[in-house]
C-alpha positions as CSV (number, residue, x, y, z in Angstrom):
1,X,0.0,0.0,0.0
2,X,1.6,3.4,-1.0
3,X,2.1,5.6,1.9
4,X,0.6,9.2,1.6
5,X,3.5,12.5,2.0
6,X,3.5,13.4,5.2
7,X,2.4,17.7,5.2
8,X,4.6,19.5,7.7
9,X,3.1,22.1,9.7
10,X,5.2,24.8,7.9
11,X,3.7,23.8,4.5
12,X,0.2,23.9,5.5
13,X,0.9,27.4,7.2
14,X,2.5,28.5,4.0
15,X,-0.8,26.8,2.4
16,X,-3.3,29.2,3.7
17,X,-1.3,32.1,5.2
18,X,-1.9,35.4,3.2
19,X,0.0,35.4,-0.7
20,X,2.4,38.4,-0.4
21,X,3.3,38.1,-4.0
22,X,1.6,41.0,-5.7
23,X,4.1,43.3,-2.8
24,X,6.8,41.4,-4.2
25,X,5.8,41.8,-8.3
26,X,4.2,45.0,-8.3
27,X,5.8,48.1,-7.4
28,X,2.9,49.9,-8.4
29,X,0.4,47.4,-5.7
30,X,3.0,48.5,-3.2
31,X,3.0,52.0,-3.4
32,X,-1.2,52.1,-3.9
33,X,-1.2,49.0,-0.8
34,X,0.8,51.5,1.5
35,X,-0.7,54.7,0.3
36,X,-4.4,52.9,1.1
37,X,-3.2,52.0,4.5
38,X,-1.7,55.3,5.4
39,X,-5.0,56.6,4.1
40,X,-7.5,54.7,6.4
41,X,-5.0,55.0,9.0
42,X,-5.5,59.1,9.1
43,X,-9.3,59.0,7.8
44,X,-10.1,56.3,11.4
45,X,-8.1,58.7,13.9
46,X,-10.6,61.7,12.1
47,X,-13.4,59.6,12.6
48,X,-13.1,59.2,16.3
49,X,-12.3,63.3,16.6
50,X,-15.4,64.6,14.5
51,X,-18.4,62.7,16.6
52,X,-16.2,63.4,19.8
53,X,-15.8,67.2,19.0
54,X,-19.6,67.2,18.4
55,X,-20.9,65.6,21.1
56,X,-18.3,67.8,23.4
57,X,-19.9,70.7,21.8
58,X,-23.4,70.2,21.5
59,X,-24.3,67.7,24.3
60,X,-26.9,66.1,21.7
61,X,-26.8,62.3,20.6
62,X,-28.9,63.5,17.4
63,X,-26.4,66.3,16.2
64,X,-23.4,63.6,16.5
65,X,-25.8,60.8,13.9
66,X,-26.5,63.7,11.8
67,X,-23.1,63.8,10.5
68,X,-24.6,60.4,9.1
69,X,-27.3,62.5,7.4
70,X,-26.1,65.0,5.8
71,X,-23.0,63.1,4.3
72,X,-25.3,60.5,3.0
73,X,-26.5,62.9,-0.2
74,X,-22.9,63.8,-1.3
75,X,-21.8,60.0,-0.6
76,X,-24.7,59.4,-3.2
77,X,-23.9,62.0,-5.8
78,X,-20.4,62.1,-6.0
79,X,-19.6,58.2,-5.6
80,X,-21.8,58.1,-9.1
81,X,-19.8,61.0,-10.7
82,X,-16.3,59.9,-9.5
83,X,-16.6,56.2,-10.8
84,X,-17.6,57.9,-14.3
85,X,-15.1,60.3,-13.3
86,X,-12.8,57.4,-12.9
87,X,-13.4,55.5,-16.6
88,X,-12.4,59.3,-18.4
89,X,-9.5,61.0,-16.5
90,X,-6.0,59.8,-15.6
91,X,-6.9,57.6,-11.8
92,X,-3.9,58.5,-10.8
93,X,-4.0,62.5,-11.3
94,X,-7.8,61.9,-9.8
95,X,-6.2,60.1,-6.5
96,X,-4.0,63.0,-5.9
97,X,-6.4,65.7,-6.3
98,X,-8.5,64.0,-4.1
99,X,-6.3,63.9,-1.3
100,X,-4.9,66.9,-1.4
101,X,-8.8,68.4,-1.3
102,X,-9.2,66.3,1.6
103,X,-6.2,67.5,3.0
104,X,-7.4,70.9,2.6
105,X,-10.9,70.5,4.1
106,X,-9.4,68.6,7.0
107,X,-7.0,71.6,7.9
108,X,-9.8,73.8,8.2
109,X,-11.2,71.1,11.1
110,X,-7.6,71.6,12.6
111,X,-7.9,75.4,12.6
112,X,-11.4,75.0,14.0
113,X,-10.6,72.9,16.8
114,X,-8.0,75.1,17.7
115,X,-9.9,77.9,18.5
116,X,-11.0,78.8,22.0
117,X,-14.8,78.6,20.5
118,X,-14.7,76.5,17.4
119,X,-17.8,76.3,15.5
120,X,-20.6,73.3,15.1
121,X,-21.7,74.6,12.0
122,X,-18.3,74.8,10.6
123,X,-17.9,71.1,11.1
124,X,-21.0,69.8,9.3
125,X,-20.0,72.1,6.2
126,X,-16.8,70.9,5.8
127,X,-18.1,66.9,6.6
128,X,-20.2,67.3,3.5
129,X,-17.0,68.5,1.6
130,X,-14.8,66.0,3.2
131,X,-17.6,63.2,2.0
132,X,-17.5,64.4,-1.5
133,X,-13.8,64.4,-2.2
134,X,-13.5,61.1,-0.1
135,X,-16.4,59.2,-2.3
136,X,-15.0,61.1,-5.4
137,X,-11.5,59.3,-4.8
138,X,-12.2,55.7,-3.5
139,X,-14.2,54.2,-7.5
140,X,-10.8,55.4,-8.9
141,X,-8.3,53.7,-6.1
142,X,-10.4,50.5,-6.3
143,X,-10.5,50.7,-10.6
144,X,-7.0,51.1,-10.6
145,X,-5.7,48.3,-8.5
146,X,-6.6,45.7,-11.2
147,X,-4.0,47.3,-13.6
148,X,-1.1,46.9,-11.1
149,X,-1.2,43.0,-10.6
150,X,-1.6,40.2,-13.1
151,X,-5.5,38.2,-13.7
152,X,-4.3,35.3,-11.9
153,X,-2.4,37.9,-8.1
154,X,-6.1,39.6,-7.9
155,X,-7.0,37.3,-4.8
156,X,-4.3,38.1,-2.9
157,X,-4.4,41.3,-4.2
158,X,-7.8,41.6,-2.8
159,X,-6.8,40.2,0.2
160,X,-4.2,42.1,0.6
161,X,-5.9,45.2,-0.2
162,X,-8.2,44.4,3.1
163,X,-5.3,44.0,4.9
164,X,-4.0,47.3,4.7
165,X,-8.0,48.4,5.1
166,X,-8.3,46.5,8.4
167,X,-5.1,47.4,10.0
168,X,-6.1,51.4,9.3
169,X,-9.4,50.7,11.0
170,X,-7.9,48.8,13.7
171,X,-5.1,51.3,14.7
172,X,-6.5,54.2,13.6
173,X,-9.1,54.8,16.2
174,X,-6.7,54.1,19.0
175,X,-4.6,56.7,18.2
176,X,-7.4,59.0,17.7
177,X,-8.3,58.3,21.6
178,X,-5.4,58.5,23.0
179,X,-4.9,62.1,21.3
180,X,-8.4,63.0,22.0
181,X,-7.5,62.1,25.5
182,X,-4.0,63.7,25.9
183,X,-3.2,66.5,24.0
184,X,-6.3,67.8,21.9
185,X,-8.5,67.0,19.0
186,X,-6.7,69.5,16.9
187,X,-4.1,66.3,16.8
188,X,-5.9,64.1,15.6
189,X,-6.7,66.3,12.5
190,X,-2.9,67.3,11.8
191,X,-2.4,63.5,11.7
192,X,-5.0,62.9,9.2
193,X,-3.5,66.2,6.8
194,X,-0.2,63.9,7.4
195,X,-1.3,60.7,6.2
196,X,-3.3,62.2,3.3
197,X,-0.5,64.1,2.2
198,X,2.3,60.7,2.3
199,X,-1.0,58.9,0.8
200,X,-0.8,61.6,-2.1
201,X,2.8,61.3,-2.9
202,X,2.5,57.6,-3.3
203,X,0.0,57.8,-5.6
204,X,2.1,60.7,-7.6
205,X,4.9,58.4,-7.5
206,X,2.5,55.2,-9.5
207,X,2.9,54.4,-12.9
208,X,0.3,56.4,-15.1
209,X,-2.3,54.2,-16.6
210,X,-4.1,55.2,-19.8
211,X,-6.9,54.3,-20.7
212,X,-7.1,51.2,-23.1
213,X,-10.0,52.9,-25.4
214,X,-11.3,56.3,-26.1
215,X,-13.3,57.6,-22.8
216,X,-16.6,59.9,-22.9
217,X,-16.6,62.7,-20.2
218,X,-18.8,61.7,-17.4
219,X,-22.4,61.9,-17.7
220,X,-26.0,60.8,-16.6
221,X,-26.1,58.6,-19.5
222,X,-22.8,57.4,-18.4
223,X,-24.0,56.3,-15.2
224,X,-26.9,55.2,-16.4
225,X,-25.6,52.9,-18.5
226,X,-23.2,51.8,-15.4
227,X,-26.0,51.2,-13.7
228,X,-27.7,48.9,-16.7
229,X,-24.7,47.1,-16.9
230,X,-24.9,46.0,-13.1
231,X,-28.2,45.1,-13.5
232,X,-27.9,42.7,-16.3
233,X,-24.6,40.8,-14.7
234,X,-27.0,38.6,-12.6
235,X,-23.2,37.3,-11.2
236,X,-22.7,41.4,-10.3
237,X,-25.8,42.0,-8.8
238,X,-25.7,38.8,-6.5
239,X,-22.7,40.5,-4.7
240,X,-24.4,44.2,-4.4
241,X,-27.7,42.2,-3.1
242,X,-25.7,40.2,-0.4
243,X,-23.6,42.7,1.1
244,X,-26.5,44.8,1.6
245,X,-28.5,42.3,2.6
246,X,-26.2,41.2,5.3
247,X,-25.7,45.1,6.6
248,X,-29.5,45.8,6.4
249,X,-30.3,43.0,8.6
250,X,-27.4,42.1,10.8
251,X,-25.0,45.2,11.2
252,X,-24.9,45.3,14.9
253,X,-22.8,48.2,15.4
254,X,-25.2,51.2,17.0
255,X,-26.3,48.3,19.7
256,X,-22.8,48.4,21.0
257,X,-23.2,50.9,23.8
258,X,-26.4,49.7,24.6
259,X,-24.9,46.0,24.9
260,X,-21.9,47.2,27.1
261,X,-24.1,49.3,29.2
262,X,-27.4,48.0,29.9
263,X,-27.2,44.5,29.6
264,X,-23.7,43.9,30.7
265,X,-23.4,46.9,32.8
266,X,-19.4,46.8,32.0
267,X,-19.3,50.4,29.5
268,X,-15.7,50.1,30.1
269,X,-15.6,47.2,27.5
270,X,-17.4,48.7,25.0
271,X,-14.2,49.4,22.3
272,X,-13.9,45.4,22.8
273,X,-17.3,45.5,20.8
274,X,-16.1,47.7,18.5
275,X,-12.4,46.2,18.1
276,X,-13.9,42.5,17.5
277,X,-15.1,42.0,13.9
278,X,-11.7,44.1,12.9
279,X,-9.8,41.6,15.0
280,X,-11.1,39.0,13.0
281,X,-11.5,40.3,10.1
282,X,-7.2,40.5,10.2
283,X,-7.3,37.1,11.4
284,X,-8.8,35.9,7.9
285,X,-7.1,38.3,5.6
286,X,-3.5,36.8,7.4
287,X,-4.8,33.1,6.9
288,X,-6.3,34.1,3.0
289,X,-4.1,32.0,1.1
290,X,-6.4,29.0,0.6
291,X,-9.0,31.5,-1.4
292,X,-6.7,31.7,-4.2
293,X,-7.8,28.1,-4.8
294,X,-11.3,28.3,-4.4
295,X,-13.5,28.6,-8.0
296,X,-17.0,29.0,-7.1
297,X,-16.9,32.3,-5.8
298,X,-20.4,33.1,-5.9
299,X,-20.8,29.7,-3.4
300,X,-18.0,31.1,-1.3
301,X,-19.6,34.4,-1.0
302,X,-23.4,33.3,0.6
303,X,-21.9,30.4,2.6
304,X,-19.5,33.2,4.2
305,X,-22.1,35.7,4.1
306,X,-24.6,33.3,5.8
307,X,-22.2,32.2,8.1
308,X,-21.8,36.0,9.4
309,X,-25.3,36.1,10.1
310,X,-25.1,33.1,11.9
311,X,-22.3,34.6,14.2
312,X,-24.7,37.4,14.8
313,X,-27.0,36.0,16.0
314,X,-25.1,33.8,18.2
315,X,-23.3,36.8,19.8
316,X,-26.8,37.8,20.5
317,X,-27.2,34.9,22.9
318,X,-23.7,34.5,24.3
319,X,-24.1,35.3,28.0
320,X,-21.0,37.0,28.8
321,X,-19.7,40.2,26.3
322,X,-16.4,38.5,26.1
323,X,-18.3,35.3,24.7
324,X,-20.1,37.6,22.6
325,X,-16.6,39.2,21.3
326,X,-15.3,36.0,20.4
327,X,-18.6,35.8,18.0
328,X,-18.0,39.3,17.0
329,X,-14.6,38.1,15.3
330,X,-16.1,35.1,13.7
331,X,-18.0,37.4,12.3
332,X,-15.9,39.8,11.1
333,X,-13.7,36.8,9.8
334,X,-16.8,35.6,7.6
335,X,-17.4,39.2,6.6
336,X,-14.3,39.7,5.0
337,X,-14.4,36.3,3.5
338,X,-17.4,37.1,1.7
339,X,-15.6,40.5,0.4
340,X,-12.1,39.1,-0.8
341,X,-14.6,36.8,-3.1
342,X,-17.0,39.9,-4.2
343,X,-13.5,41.8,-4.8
344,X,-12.7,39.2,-6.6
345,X,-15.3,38.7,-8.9
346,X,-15.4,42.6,-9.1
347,X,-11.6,42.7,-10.3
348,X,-11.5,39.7,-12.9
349,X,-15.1,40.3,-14.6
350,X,-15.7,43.9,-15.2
351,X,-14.0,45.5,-18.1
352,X,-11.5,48.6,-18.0
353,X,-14.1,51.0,-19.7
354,X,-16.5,50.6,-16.9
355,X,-14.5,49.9,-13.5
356,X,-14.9,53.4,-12.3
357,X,-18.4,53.6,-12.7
358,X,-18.8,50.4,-11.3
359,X,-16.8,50.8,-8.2
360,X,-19.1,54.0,-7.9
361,X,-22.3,51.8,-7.5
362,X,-20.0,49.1,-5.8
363,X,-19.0,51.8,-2.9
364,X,-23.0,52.4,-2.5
365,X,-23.9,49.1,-1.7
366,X,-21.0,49.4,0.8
367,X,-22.7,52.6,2.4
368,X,-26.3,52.7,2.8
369,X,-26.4,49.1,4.1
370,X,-25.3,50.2,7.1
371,X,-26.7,53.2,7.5
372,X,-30.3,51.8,7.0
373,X,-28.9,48.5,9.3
374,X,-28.3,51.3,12.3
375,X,-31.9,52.6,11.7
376,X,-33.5,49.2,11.7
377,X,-31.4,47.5,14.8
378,X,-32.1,50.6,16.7
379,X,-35.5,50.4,16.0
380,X,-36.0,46.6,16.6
381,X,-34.2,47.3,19.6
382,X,-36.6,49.8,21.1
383,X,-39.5,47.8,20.1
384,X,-38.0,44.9,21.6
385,X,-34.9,44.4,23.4
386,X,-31.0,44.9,22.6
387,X,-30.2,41.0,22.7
388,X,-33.4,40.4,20.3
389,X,-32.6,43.0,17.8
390,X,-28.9,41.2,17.4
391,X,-30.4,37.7,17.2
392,X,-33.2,38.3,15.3
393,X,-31.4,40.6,12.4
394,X,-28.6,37.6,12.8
395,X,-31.3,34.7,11.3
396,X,-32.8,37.2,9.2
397,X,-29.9,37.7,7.3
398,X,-29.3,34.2,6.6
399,X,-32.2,33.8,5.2
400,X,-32.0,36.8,3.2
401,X,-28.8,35.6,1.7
402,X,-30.9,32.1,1.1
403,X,-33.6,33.8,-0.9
404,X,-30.8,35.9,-2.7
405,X,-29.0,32.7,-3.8
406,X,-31.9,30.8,-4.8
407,X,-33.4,33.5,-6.8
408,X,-29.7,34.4,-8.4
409,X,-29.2,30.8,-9.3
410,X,-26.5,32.1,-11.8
411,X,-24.3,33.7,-8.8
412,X,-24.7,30.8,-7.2
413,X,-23.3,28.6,-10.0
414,X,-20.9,31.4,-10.8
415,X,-16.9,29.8,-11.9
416,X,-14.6,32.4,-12.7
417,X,-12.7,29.2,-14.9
418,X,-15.7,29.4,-17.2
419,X,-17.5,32.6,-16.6
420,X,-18.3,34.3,-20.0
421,X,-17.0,37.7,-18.4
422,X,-13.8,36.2,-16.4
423,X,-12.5,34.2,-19.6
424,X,-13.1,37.8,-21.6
425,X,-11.1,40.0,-19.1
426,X,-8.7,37.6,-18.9
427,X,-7.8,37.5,-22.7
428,X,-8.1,41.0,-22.8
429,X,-5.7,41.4,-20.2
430,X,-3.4,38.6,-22.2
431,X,-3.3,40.5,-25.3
432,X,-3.0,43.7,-23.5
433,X,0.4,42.3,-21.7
434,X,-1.1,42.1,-18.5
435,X,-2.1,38.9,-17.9
């Protein structure tokens, strides 16, 4: 009988650990990988200093969610127009204007907070700008990744791209604390000017990619037809559908304080809540190496995206909130799962001429899941009770992502071996030199 290799523990490490390679290949994935990381690095330490600053100011829960609101419309708007934006001007050129706006808006929230009397108003006004130029920028960042890695390194460059993501988030709103806490708000915005100005000179510093074919200026018909486009890819819309599903349902987030506070009277924990699904979430990304291998990636995305529902609602039930941390991170480990696979299918399907406008619509789905998830847990929390709003929106959303599946039979059958779109991009990208 012929024995079987023995597998050392090294090689199945190396197996499933993350696939560096694209920072190894690509200089141009390195410099847009660091420049992404410095980026949500500053943008996290302003996110903990704006709601603080508010709330310090104005005493009102309602003024510090309607930061929410009022970004919401330019979110909308200028997501749209930058990913058509994105498929007619140079990305890179776009990038850097971008930041440096952002940069500029954000050094008028340092001069503000430095003031004995800084102004509330003042702060809304330049939220909406900072929303604009930030939504503007992010369909070109994501539409110009593809070009710096080869078909087959978009996995890992995926991955790795979440990587940087998740350790910005992570880190980011510690350091904004600790500022907040020790020397001033008006910190934590001259970090953020930093980072978005070493952000902006990495992306001066890419390659410049042209366009393969002639662009139209940006457009309603231009989004429109975006739009159209993402409709008729059944394989498309199954990954817009799911994420949103899976925010709208089970995105337990505003129920953190509430959780800490009145049901395990321990308020003191309550950046564990926040800190968990990130936690896991790196945990994946570090142990992504096995997605590489994996097909069916319209399978792999509901089975992870039913899975985080699953956590959910388990956390709901755990009885002690470090229990219910530990389902947190399983959560955020089958979140980001599910998004290296919808990144995935995003980066080796859709062609050049519409990755802008599609990482546009691609960014919404991204957004208003959550927004309209905060509005329905709080509500379903009110109406019933904190641990009820987490469990129920938990089984909810796996049965949301059932329906979606079984209704988007095609995503669920979707191989990107086969795939009409995948096989099309990936010649393209052959005869292009890029493969």
């Amino acid at each position: 009988m012929r024995s079987l290799p023995l597998v050392s523990w090294g090689e199945r490490l190396r197996a499933v650990r993350v696939d560096l390679t694209p920072l190894r290949t690509s200089r141009d994935f390195r410099l847009l990988f660091y420049a992404g990381t410095v980026f949500y690095f500053g943008a996290m330490v302003s996110y903990v200093a704006i709601p603080y600053q508010i709330y310090t100011l104005t005493g009102s829960n309602f003024a510090v969610g309607a930061i929410g609101i009022v970004e919401l419309v330019p979110l909308i708007v200028f997501g749209l127009y930058g990913g058509a934006l994105a498929d007619h001007v140079d990305r890179r050129k776009l990038l850097v204007a971008c930041g440096l706006a952002q940069a500029a808006f954000t050094a008028v929230l340092a001069v503000n907070a430095f003031r004995d009397d800084p102004s509330v108003w003042l702060i809304f006004v330049v939220s909406v700008g900072l929303a604009s130029t930030s939504s503007m920028q992010r369909p070109s960042r994501e539409a110009l990744m593809p070009r710096t890695v080869t078909h087959d390194e978009l996995p890992a460059a995926n991955a790795l791209t979440s990587l940087g993501m998740q350790l910005g988030v992570l880190v980011g709103p510690a350091v904004g604390g600790l500022l907040v806490a020790y020397v001033g708000i008006g910190w934590c915005f001259l970090i953020d000017i930093g980072a978005l100005a070493v952000a902006s000179v990495m992306f001066w510093l890419m390659s410049s990619y042209p366009h393969r074919a002639e662009t139209t200026p940006p457009s309603l018909a231009g989004i429109a037809e975006g739009l159209g486009y993402a409709l008729r890819r059944r394989d498309l819309l199954g990954t817009y559908l799911v994420d949103i599903v899976c925010m709208l349902l089970a995105f337990p987030v505003v129920l953190f304080p509430a959780l800490a506070d009145q049901v395990f009277d321990q308020p003191q924990l309550l950046g564990l809540l926040y800190s968990a699904e990130t936690i896991g979430a790196l945990a994946a990304t570090a142990l992504s190496g096995w997605t590489a291998r994996v097909h069916h990636h319209g399978r792999a995305i509901v089975l992870a995206a039913a899975a985080y529902g699953g956590f959910i609602a388990l956390a709901g039930l755990m009885p002690s909130i470090w229990t219910v941390a530990l389902f947190l991170a399983f959560a955020g480990a089958a979140d980001m799962i599910s998004g290296v696979f919808r990144g995935t299918v995003w980066s080796q399907t859709i062609p050049e001429s519409m990755r802008g406008r599609l990482a546009g619509i691609e960014m919404l789905s991204y957004s208003v899941g959550p927004l309209a998830g905060q509005v329905r847990a709080g509500v379903t929390a009110d109406l019933w009770s904190v641990r009820a709003a987490i469990t129920s929106g938990g089984l909810a959303c796996m049965a949301g992502v059932g329906i979606t599946a079984l209704w988007l039979r095609d995503f669920w059958s979707y191989d990107n071996r086969t795939d009409e779109h995948a096989v099309a991009e990936r010649e393209v990208r052959r005869a292009a030199g890029e493969s």
